[in-house]
N, C-alpha and C positions, 0 to 999 in steps of 0.2 A: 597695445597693439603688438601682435606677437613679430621676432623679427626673420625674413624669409631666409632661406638656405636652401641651395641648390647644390644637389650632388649625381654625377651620372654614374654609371658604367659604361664601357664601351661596348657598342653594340656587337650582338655577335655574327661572326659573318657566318653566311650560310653556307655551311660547305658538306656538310656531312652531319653522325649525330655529335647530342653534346655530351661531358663526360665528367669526372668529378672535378678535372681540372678546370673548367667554365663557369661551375658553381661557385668556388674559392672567390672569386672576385665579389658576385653577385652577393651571397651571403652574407661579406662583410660589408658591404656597403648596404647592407639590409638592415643590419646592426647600428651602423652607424646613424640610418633613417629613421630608424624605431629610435634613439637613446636620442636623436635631436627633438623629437616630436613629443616627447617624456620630458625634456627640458626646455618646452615652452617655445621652440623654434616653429614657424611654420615654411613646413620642410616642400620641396618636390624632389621626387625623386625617379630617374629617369633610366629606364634601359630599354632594349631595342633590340632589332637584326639590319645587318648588313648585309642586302639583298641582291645587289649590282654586282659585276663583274664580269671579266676573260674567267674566272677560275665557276665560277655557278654556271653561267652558259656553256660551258665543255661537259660541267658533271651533268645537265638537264639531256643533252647531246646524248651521252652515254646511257643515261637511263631512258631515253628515250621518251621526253615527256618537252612539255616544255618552260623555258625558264620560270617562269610564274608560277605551272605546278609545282614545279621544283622548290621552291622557297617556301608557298603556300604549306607543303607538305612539312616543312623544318621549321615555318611559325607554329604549326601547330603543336610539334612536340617540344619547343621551349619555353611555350606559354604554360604547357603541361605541365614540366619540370618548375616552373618558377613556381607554382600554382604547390605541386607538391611539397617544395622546399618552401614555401609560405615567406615568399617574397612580397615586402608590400609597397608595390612600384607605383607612384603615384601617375605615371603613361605610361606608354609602349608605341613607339616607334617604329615604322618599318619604310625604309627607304624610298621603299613603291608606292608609298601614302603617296595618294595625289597632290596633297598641298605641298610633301614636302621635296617632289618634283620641280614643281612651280616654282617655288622659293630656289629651290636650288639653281634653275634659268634665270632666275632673278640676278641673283648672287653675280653670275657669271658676267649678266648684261653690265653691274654697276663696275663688277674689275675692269671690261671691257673701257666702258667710256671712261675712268680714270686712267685708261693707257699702261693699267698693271696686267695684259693678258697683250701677248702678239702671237703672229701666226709664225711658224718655223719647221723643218724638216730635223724631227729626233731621229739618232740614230745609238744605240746603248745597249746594256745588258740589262732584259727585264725575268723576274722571277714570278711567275704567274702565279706559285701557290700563296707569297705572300703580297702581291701586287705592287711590286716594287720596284722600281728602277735604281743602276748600279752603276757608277764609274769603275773600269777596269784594275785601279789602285784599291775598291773598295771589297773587293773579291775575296774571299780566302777558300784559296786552292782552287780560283775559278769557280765557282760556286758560291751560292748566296752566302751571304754574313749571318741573316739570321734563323734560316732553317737545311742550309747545310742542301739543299737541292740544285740540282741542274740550273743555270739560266740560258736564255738563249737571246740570241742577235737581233733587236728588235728596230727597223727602222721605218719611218711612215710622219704622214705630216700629223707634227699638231700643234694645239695654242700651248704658249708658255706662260708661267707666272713669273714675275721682276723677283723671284724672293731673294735674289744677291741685293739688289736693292735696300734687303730692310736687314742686312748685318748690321750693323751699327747700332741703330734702334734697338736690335732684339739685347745684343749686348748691353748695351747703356740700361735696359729694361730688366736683365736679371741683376745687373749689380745693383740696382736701387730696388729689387724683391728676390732678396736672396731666401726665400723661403717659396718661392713658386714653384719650384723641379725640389722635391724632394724625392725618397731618400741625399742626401750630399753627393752620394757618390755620384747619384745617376745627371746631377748638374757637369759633375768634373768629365762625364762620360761625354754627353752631349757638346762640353766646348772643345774637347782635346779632338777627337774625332772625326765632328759636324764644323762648327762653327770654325776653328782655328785656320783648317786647309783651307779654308775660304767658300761662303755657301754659292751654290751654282742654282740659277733661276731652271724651273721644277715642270716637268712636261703635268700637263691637266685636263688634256683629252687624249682620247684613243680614235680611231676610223678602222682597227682590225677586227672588231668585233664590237655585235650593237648593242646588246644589253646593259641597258644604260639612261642615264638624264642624256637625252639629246638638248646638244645647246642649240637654243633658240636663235640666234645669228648664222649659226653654219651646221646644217639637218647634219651633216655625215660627219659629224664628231659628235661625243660621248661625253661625257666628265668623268675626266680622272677617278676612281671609283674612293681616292684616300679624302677630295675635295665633297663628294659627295658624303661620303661617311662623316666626317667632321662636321658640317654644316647641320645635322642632326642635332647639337646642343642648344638651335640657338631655331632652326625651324620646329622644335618640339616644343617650344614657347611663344610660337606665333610670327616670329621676325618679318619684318613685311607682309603681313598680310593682315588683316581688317580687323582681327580680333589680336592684338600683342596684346592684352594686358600682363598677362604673366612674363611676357619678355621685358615688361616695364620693372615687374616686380620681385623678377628674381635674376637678371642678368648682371654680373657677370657672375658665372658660377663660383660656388665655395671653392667645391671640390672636382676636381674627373680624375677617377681613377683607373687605372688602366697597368696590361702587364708590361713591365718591364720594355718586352720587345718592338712593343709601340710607342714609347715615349718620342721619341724623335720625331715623328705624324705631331704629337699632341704640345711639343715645348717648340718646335721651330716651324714647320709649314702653318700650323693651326695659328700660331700667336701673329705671324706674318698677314694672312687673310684677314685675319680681325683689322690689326693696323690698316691693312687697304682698305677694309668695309669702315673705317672710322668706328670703332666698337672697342669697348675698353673688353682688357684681356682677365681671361679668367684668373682667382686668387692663389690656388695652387694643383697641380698635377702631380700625383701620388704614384709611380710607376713600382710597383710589388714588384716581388719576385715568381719565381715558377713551381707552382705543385709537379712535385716529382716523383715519380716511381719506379725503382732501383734505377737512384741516382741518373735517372732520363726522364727530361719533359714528358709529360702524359701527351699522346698522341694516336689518332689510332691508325695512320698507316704506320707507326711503329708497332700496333698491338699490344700496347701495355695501358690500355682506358683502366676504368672502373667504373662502372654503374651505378650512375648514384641512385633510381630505380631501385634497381635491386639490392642496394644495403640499403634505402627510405624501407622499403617493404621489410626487411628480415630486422633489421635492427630501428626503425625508428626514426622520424625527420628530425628533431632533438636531437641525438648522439651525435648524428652528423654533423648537424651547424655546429654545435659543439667541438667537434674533433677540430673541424677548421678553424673553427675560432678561438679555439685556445692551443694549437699544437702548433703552429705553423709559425714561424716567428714572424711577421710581419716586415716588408719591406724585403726579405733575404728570400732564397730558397727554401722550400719545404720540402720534406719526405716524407709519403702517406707509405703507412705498410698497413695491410691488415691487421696483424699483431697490435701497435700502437693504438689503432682504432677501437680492438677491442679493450684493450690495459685501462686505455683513459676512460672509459666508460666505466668499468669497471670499479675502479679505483676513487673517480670525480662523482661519478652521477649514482652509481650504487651503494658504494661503501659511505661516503662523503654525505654526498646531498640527501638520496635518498633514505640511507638508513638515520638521519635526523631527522627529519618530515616522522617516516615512519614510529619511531623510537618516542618524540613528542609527542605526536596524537594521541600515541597507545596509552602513554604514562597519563596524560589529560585524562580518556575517558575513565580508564581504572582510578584515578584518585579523587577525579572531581565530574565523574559525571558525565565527563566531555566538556563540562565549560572552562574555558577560560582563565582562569582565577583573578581576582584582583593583586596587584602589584601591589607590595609590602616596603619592610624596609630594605634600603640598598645596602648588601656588605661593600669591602673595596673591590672585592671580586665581581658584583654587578658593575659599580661604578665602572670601570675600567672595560667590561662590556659595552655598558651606554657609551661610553667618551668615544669607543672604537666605530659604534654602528652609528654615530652622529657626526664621524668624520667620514662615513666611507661613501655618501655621496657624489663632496668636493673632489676625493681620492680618485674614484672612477671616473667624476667626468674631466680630472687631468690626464686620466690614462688617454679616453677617446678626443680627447684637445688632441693629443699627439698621432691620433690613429692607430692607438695599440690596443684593440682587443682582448688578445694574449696577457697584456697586463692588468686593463682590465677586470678581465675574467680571476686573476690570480687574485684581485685584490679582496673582489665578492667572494673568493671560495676563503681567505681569509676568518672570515666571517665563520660562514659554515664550522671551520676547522679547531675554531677559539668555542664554539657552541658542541659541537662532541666532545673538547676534552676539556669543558666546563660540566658535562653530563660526568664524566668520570672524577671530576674535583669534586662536585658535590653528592654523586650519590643518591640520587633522587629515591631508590627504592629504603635505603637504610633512612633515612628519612620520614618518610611515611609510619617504615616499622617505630621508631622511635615515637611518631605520634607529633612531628615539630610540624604540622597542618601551617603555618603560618608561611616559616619558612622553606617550605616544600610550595608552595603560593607562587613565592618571589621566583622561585626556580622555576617553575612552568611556565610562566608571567614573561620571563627573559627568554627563556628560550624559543617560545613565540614571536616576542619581538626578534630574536635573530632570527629567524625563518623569512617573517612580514619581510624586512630589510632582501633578505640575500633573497626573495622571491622578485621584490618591487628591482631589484638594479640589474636579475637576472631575467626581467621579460626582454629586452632588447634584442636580449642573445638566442635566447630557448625560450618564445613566447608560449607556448602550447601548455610546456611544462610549470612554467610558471605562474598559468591561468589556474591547473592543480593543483598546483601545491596554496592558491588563495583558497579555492572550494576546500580544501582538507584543514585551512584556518577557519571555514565558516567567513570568511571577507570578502567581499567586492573585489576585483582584479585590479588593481592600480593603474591607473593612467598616465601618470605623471609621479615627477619626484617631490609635489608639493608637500607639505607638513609633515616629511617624513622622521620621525623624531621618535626616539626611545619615551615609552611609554604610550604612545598613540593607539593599542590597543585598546577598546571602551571596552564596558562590563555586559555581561550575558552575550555573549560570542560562544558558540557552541562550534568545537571541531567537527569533523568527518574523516576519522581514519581510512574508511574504505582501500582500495589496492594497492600494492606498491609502485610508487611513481617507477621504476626501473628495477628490473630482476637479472639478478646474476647469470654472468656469460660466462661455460664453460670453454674458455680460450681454447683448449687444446682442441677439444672437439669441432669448433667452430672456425679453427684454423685449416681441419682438413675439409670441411663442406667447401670453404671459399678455395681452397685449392680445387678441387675436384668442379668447382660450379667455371674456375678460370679454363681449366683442361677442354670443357666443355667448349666454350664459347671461342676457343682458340683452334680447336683441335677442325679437323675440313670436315666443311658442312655435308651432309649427306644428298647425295643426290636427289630431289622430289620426283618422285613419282605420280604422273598421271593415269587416266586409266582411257578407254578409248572415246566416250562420251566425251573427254575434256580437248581430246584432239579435233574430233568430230566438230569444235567450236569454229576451228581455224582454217578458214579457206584458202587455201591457194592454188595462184594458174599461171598462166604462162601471160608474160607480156610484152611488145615489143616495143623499144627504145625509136622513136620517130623526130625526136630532136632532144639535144643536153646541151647544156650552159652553165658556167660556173655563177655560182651566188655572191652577188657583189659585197665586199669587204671582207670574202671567206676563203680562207685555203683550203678548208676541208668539203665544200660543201658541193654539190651537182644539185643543179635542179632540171630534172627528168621529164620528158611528157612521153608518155609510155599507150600503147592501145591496149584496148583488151576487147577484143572481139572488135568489136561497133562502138566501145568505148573508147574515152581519150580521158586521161589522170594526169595531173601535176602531181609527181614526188621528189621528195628532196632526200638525197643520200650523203654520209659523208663521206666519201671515196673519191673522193678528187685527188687527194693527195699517191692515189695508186693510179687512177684513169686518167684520159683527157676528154671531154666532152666527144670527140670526133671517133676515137676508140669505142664508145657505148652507143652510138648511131646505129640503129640496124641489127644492134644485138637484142636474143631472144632472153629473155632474167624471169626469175622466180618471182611473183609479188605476193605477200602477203592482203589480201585484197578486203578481208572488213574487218582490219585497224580503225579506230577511230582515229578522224581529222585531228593534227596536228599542228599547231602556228609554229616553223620557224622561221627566223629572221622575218617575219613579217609575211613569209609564206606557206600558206595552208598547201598541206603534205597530206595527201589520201592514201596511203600503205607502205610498204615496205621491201625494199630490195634485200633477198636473200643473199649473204655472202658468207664465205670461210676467210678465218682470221686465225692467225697465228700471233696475235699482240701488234704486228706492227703490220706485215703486208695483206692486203685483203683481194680476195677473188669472187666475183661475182659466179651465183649457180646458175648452171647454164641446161637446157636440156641434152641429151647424148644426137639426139636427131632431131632435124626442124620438124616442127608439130604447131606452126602457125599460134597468135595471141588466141587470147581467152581462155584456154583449156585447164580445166581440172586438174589438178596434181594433188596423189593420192596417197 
């Protein structure tokens, strides 16, 4: 019976698109899910989006849609992307899943009657991009700790979690699994910080905005969107609900890995909830470092992304995983440059990898045919081969015991490295001329088998390429690390030379397209032009404001009942924050009139109030002279 392992990522929130820094997580725990499922584990493996929030329902606001399409719309291109980077997640998670709703009210109901949730008035510094709340001491420069943004003054009722309550426990709980919070450091970060100032029990609903788990005991709060996100590892296995088997069979998790700036969510609120839900705590939390780009977090309201899109398309979904997984040193920061991207390609997968592949086939077909050869006698210089490529299984999967990729990947290219300048120790052309057919055998013989080797321990990482490089030995694509042993090669195996797995990039030149493609995508978008047919779509007329009210739990919001002629419309505007209900009474406004219905807050919105915006204050457009509702505007 194989034995289970469970590994996640964290899911991704939905905010915006995603970029190569989002991939770096996924990827490797991509690796890690393919080299468990190779070594006999039966794996699940889990990622997701994080759909909820104050920060999704302002950007839906903004674009004008609402929260649902809004996330709908960023499910769809990161299933895309995982799809394209050949992610193979065994679910997908999406917060808004119905069940995992449910569970999540569940959850809340069990804190509740254990007496680890009370009701109270929060008042604090919250950071809405990273949905955080802040003691004043925790500030630097007044400004969040971890993305350096504005916070603002947030106070309103909500329920609390007891989590000063489970100091103790969680303490007493790392020094008897001093391996749970790794990297080390990020342990010594977490107690000096967190734990030592002493933890303070943790606000868990919101009432200022609805997009959200409504908790089932009190409709006009929300859950915490951090309570909601975590509970995803353990509702994406069934956790109360009819069908757990998989939460029987694979909880507590192996691994969650996750970057750096969330550890704190994942080693102290997370391990606390468990304790209160009576649920043993996950094995370990793996908190990386940050892909970074001239020396700055990838971000894109900083404007330093990269597409990973558009290098899958120009270079290849291989180079990529690739780059990440062997450049980046695991656990630390990383620096992606273009430059690097192209070198290690170059260097790894062309010079290296592929010009071996290459170099074998050819020498096969020309001296035997394309087959094979049978395996002859061992010089010391074979032996010392076999000895290498029958230790380098244990060798790699000590590397992935530790979570190092990077190593490794270094170990397998090993391999590759000893197999090129085993081609130049022995000379396979001088060989043949010479007529020594026997020993020219042993030599093709091996160097196959080092291929077979550094193919089977390099599908985890670059599965695509190492499915080719089996078709170019004429072999079935490996599945697993079983029987893998020098000589395992049988007889009548016929190569397939066919294309070069990877063709030479010329750096220089390839350096100024990616400059020129950045210029591009940076530089200000060009205004779109319509033409008059596309205006002619857009109806607008005159309408007059007959009663306004502000939208319960919203600072920004009015909701309008406007005429239009012999009409009466419900619309919702966000201009609360400039009007007052009693201000827009009686006033005549532009509407845009066949918008399609929109839900917000729970209220359908039939068009749209025209206004001029300067970034912060807005003015409703008005006509120059009263012209009575309904009227055309042209």
């Amino acid at each position: 019976m194989k034995k289970p392992y469970y590994i996640t990522t964290p899911i991704y929130y939905s905010s915006g698109s995603f970029h190569l820094g989002h991939c770096y997580t996924t990827v490797v725990c991509d690796a890690i899910a393919r080299f468990k499922r190779m070594d006999g584990y039966d794996v699940f493996y889990l990622t997701g989006t994080d759909e909820h929030g104050q920060k999704v329902q302002q950007k839906a606001q903004q674009a004008g849609v609402t929260p649902k399409q809004y996330v709908d719309k960023l499910y769809d291109e990161i299933v895309r992307l995982w799809k394209r980077l050949n992610i193979s997640y065994d679910k997908f998670i999406r917060t808004t899943d119905d069940y995992h709703e449910q569970t999540v009210q569940k959850i809340y109901e069990k804190l509740l009657e254990s007496g680890d949730l009370y009701k109270a008035e929060y008042e604090g510094w919250y950071c809405t991009p990273c949905e955080s709340f802040w003691t004043e001491s925790q500030l630097v420069d007044g400004k969040c700790p971890d993305c350096g943004r504005e916070v603002k003054r947030e106070k309103e009722e909500s329920y609390f979690f007891r989590l000063s309550a489970y100091q103790d426990r969680l303490i007493e709980f790392y020094k008897q699994n001093p391996e749970f919070i790794s990297p080390k450091s990020r342990m010594n970060e977490m107690i000096n910080n967190f734990i030592k100032p002493g933890l303070k029990d943790v606000c868990v609903s919101r009432t200022t905005f609805d997009w959200g788990v409504r908790l089932p005991f009190d409709q006009k709060h929300v859950a915490y969107v951090w309570v909601d996100a975590l509970s995803n590892y353990i509702t994406a296995l069934g956790y109360l609900q009819p069908d757990h088997a998989n939460f029987d069979k694979f909880w507590p998790a192996d691994l969650h890995m996750v970057g750096k700036e969330i550890v704190r969510f994942h080693v102290i609120i997370w391990p606390a909830l468990l304790m209160a839900l009576g649920l043993p705590l996950p094995k370990k939390v793996y908190g990386h470092g940050w892909l970074l780009f001239d020396n700055d977090k990838m971000s894109k309201s900083k404007g330093n992304v990269v597409d990973p899109f558009f290098l899958t398309e120009r270079y290849g979904v291989d180079p990529i995983r690739y780059y990440l997984l062997r450049e980046i040193p695991f656990g630390s920061d990383g620096s992606y440059t273009n430059e690097a991207l192209l070198n290690r390609t170059n260097s790894d997968l062309v010079n290296d990898l592929g010009n071996l592949v290459s170099r074998t086939t050819a020498m096969v077909t020309q001296y035997f045919g394309g087959e094979i050869p049978p395996l002859g006698t061992l010089s010391a210089r074979e032996e010392e081969i076999a000895l290498l490529l029958n230790g380098s299984t244990d060798k790699v999967r000590q590397d992935m015991e530790q979570l190092s990729a990077p190593d490794a990947l270094a170990d397998i290219f090993r391999i590759i490295q000893r197999a090129n300048k085993y081609i130049d120790e022995t000379e396979p052309w001088v060989l043949n001329k010479q007529g020594e057919k026997a020993k020219l055998a042993t030599v093709m013989h091996t160097l196959c088998e080092c291929i077979k080797f550094a193919a089977t321990l390099l599908k985890p990482f670059i599965p695509d390429t190492a499915d080719r490089i089996f078709q170019k030995l004429g072999l079935p694509s490996a599945e697993n690390f079983d029987g893998l042993t020098f000589g395992g090669i049988g007889e009548g195996v016929r190569v397939n030379k066919g294309e070069n797995l990877f063709n030479r990039i010329d750096v220089e030149k390839e350096l100024k397209e990616l400059e020129k493609y950045a210029e591009e995508k940076t530089a200000q978008p060009q205004e779109e032009r319509i033409d008059v047919s596309d205006f002619a779509k857009v109806k607008l007329c005159t309408a007059e404001v007959t009663e306004c009210r502000r939208v319960d739990n919203s600072d920004k919001l009015l909701l309008l009942t406007v005429k239009i002629g012999e009409e009466t419309r419900k619309v919702v505007s966000g201009i609360a924050h400039c009007y007052t209900p009693e201000q827009l009474v009686g006033k005549t406004v532009i509407l845009v009139k066949n918008l399609k219905p929109a839900k917000i807050r729970g209220i359908e919105s039939n068009g749209m109030i025209l206004c001029v915006s300067d970034g912060q204050k807005v003015v409703f457009v008005t006509p120059e002279q009263p012209t009575g509702s309904g009227k055309e505007v042209r």
